[in-house]
Backbone as CSV, one residue per row, in Angstrom:
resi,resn,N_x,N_y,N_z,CA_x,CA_y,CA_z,C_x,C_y,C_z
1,UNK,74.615,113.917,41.808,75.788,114.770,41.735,76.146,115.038,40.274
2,UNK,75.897,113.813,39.051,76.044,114.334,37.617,75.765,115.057,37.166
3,UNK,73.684,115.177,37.589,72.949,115.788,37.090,73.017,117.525,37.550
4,UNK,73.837,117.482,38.461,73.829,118.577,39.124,75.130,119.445,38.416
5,UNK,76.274,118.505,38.332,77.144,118.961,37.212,76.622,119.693,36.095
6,UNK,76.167,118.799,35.169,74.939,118.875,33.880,74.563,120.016,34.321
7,UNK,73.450,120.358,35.088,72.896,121.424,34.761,73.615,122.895,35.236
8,UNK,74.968,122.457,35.732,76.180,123.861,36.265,76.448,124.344,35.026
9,UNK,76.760,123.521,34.173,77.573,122.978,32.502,76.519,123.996,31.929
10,UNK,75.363,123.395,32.070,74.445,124.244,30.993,73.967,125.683,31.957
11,UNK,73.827,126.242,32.583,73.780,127.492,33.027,74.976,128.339,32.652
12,UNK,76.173,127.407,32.487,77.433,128.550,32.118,77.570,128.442,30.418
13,UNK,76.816,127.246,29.930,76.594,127.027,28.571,75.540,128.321,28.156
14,UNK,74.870,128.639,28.814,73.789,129.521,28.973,74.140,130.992,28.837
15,UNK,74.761,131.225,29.874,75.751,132.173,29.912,76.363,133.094,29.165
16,UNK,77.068,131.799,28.850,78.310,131.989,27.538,77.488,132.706,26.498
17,UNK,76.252,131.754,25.679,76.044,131.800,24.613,75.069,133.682,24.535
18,UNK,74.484,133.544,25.706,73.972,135.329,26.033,75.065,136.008,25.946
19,UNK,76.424,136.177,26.283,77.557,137.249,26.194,78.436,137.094,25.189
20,UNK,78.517,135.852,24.717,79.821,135.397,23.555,78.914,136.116,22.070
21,UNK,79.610,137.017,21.792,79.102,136.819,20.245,79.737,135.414,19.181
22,UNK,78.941,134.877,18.515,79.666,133.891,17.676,79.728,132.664,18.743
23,UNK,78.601,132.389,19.444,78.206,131.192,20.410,76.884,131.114,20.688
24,UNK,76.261,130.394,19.937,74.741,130.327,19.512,74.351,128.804,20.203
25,UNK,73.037,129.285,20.770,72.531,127.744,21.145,71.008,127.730,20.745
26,UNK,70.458,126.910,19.706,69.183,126.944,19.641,68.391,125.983,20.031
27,UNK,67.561,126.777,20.651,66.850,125.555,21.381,66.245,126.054,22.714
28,UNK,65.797,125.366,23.982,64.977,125.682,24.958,66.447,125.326,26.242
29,UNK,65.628,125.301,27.400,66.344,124.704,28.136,66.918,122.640,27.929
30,UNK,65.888,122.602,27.470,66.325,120.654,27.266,68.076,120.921,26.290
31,UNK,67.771,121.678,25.497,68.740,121.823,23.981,70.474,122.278,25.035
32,UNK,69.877,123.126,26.125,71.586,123.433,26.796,71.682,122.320,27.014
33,UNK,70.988,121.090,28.159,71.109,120.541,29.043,71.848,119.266,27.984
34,UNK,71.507,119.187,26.989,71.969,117.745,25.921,73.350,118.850,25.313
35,UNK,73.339,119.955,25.479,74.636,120.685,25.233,75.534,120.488,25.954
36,UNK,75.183,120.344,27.103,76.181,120.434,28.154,76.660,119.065,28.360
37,UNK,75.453,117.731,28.119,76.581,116.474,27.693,77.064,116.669,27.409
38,UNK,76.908,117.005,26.180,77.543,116.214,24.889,79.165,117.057,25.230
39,UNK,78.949,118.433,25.575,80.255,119.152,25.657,81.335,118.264,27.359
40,UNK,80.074,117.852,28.092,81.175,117.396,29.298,81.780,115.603,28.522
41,UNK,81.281,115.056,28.153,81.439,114.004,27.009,82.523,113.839,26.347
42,UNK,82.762,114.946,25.543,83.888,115.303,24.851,85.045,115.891,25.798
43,UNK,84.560,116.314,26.392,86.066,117.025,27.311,86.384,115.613,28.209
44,UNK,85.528,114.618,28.576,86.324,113.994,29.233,87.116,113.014,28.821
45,UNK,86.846,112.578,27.685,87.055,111.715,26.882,88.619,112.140,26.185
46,UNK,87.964,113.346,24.810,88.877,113.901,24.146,90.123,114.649,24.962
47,UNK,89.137,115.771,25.478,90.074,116.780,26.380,90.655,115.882,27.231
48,UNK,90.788,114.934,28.189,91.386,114.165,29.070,92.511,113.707,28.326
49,UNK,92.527,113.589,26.767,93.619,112.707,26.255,94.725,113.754,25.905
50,UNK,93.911,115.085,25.892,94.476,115.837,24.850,95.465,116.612,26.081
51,UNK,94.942,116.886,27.419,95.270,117.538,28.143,96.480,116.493,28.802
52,UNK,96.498,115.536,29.024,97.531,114.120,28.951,98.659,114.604,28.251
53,UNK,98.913,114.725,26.770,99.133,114.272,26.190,100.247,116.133,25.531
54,UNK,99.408,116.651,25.902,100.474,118.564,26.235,100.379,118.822,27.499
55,UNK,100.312,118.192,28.664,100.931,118.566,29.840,102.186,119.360,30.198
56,UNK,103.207,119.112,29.322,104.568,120.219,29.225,103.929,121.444,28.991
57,UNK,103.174,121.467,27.906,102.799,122.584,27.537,102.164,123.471,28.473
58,UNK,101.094,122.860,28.944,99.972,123.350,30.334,101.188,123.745,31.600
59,UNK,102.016,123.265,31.706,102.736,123.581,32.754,103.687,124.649,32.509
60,UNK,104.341,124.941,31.058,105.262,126.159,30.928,104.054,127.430,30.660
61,UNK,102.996,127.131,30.140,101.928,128.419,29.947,100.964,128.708,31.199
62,UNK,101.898,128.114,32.523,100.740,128.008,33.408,99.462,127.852,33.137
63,UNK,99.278,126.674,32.835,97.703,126.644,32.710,96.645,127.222,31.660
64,UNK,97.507,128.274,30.625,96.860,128.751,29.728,96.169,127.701,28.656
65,UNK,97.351,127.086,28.294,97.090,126.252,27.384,95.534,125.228,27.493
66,UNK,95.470,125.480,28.940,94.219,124.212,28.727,93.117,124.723,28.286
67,UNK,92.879,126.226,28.572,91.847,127.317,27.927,91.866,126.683,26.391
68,UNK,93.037,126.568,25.515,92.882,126.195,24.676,92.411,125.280,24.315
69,UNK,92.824,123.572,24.712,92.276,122.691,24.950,90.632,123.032,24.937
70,UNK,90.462,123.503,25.700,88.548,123.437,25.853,87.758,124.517,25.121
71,UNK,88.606,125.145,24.513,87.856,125.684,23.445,88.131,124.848,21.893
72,UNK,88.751,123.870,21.991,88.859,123.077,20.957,87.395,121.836,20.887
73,UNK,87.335,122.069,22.758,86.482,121.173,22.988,84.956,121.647,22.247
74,UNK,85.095,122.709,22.446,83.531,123.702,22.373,83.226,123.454,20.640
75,UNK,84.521,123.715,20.399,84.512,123.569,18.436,84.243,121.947,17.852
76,UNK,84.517,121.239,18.933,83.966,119.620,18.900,83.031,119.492,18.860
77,UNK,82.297,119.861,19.756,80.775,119.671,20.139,79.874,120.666,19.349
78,UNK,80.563,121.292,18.559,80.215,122.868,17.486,79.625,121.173,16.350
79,UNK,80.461,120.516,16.197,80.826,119.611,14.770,80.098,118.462,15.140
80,UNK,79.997,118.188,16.481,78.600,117.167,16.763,77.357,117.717,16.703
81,UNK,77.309,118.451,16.809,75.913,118.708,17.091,75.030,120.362,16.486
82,UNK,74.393,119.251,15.506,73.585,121.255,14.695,72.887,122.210,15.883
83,UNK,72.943,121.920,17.097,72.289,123.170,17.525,72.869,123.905,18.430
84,UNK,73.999,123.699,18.446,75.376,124.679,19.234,76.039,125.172,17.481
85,UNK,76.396,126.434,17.659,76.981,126.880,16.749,78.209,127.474,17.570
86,UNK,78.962,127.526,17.154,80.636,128.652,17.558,81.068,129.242,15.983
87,UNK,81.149,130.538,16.314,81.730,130.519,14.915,83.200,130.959,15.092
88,UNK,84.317,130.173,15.073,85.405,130.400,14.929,86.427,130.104,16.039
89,UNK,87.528,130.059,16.348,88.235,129.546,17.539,88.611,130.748,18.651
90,UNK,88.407,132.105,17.966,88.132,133.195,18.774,87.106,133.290,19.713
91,UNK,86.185,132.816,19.369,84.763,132.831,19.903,85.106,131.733,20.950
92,UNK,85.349,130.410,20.593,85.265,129.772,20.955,86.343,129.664,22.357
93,UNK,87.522,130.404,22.013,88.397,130.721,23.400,87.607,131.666,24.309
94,UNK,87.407,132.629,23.845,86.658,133.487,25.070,85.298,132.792,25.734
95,UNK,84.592,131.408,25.141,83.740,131.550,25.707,84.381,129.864,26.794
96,UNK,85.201,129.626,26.331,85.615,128.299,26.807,86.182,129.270,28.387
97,UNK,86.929,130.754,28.521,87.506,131.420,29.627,86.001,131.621,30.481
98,UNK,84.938,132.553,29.595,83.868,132.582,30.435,83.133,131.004,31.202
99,UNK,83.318,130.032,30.394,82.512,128.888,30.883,82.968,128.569,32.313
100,UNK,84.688,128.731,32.366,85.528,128.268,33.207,85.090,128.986,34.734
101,UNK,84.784,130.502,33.861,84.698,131.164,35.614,83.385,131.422,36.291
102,UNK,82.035,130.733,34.893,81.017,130.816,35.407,80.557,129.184,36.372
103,UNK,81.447,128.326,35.822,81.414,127.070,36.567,81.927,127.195,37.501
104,UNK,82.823,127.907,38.080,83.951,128.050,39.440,83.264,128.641,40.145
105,UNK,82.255,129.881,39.459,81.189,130.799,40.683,80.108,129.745,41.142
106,UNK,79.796,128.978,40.348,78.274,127.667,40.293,78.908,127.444,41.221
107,UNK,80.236,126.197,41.127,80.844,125.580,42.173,80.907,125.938,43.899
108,UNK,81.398,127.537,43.764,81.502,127.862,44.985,80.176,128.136,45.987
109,UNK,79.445,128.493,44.955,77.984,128.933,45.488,76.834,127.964,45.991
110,UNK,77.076,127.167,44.923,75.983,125.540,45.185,76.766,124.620,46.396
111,UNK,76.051,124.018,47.333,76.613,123.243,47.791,76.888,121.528,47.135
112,UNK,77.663,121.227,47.033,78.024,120.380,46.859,77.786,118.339,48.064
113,UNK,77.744,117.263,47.375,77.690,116.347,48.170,78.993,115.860,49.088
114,UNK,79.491,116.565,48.587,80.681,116.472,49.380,80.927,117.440,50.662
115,UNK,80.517,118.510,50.655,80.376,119.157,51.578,79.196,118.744,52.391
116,UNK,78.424,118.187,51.992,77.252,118.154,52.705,77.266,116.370,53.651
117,UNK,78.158,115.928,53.132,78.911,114.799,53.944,79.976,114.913,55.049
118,UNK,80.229,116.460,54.951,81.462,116.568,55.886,80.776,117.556,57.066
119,UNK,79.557,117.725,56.758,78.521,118.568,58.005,78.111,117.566,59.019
């Protein structure tokens, strides 16, 4: 079920980096797939604290704010790692919105172990 995450992560990592200008990934398929750790890594860790921690905020911007949040995340994992590039926090918001709705289409489309426990 991780690995299956992982590779949702890196198809919308994938995604992103084909439509985002100023969201570069170099490398093959292995290079998304250690992208897409390292980026779910940081969001759960960082983003979990961060999203904790402005919850007022997330709740008067409906939810906008966390877009922000995870494009802070993207600019994290920009600073870990030389073969994700973002250039800038512009970039990095629009592609943190695209990641969001290309993971929600993965989600709905793939079946899941959870569904496949309730058959």
């Amino acid at each position: 079920a991780l690995a299956l995450k992982w590779a949702v992560l890196a198809v919308a990592i994938w995604v992103t980096a084909a439509i985002v200008s100023g969201i570069d990934v170099h490398g093959g398929v292995g290079t998304y797939l250690l992208v897409a750790v390292v980026f779910a890594t940081v969001n759960t860790l960082l983003g979990s604290i961060l999203r904790l921690l402005s919850f007022p905020v997330i709740v008067v911007t409906l939810g906008v704010f966390s877009l922000v949040i995870s494009a802070f995340m993207l600019v994290v994992t920009d600073w870990l790692m030389d073969t994700f590039d973002v250039d800038g926090f512009g970039s990095a918001f629009i592609g943190a919105i695209v990641i969001a709705i290309v993971t929600l289409i993965l989600d709905i489309v793939l079946p899941t172990s959870k569904e496949k426990s309730r058959r």
